[in-house]
C-alpha positions in Angstrom: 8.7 3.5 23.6 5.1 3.0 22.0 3.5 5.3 20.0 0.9 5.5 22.9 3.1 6.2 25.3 4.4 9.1 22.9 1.5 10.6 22.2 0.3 10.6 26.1 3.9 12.5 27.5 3.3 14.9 24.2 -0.4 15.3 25.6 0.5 15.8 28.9 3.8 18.2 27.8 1.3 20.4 25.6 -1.3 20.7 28.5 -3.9 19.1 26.2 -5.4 16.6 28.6 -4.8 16.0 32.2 -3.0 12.8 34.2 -7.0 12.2 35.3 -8.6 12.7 32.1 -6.1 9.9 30.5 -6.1 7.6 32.6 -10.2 7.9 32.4 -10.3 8.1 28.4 -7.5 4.4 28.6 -9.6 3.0 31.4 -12.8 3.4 28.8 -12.2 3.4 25.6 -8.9 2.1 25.2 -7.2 5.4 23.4 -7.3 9.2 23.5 -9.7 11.3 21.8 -6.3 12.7 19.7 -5.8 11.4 16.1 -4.1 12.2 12.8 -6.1 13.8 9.9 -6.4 9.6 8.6 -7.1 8.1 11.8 -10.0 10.5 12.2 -10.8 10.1 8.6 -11.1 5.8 9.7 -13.4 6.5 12.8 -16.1 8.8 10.3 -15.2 12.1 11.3 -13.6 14.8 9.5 -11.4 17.6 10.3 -13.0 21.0 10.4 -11.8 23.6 7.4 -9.0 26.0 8.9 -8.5 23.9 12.0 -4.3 23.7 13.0 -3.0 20.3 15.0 -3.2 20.3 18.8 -0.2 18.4 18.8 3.0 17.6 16.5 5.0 14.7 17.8 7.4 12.3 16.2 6.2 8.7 16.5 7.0 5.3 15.1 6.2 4.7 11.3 6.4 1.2 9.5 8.3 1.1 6.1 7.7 -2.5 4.4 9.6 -2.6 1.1 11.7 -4.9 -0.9 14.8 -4.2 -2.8 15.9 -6.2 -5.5 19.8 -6.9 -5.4 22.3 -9.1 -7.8 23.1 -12.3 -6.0 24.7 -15.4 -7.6 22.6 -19.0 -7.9 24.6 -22.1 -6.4 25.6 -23.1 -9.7 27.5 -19.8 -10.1 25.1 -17.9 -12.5 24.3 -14.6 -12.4 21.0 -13.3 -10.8 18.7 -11.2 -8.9 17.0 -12.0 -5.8 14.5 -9.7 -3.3 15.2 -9.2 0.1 13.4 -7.2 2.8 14.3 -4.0 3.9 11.5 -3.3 6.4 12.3 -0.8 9.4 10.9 1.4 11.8 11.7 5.4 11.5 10.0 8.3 12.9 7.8 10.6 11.4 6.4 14.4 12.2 3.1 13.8 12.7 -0.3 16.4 13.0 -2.7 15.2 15.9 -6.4 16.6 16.2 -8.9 16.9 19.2 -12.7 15.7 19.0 -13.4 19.7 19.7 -11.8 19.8 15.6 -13.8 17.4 13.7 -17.2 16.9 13.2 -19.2 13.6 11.5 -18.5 12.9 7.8 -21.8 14.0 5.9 -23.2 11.0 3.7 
């Protein structure tokens, strides 16, 4: 399941938009008018003072690290050697409506 497709069913549970309006707001713009505190933040806008999430959902988060582990050479010496430990996992996240932001001032 996509994060998309996560945040539309948490939408739709939550009574936040209706099956018409998101199919209308895909259809046009490619994407809900619902976005995390940062993904607001990207697009310009910033979440108005005392304003509480619309919506808390779990959805997919990207972890790209590396972990150094011993590992022997194929001569038989002693050494270390990074590998990848990338993965998926879920995370709680805070989503906002276009009614709780307003344009960054410059």
């Amino acid at each position: 399941m996509t994060n998309t497709t996560i945040i539309v069913n948490s939408a739709l549970d939550a009574g936040i938009f209706t099956e018409e309006q998101i199919k209308q707001y895909l259809e046009s713009i490619g994407e809900l008018p619902l976005h995390t505190f940062n993904g607001w933040k990207e697009r310009g806008f910033v979440v108005r003072k005392g304003q509480k999430a619309a919506l808390k959902c779990d959805i997919w988060k990207y972890s790209k690290k590396t972990e150094t582990v011993p590992a022997k050479t194929p001569e038989g010496k002693e050494t270390e050697q990074e590998i990848d430990i990338n993965h998926y996992y879920k995370k709680l996240s805070h989503f906002f409506t276009v009614a709780q932001v307003e344009p960054v001032q410059a």
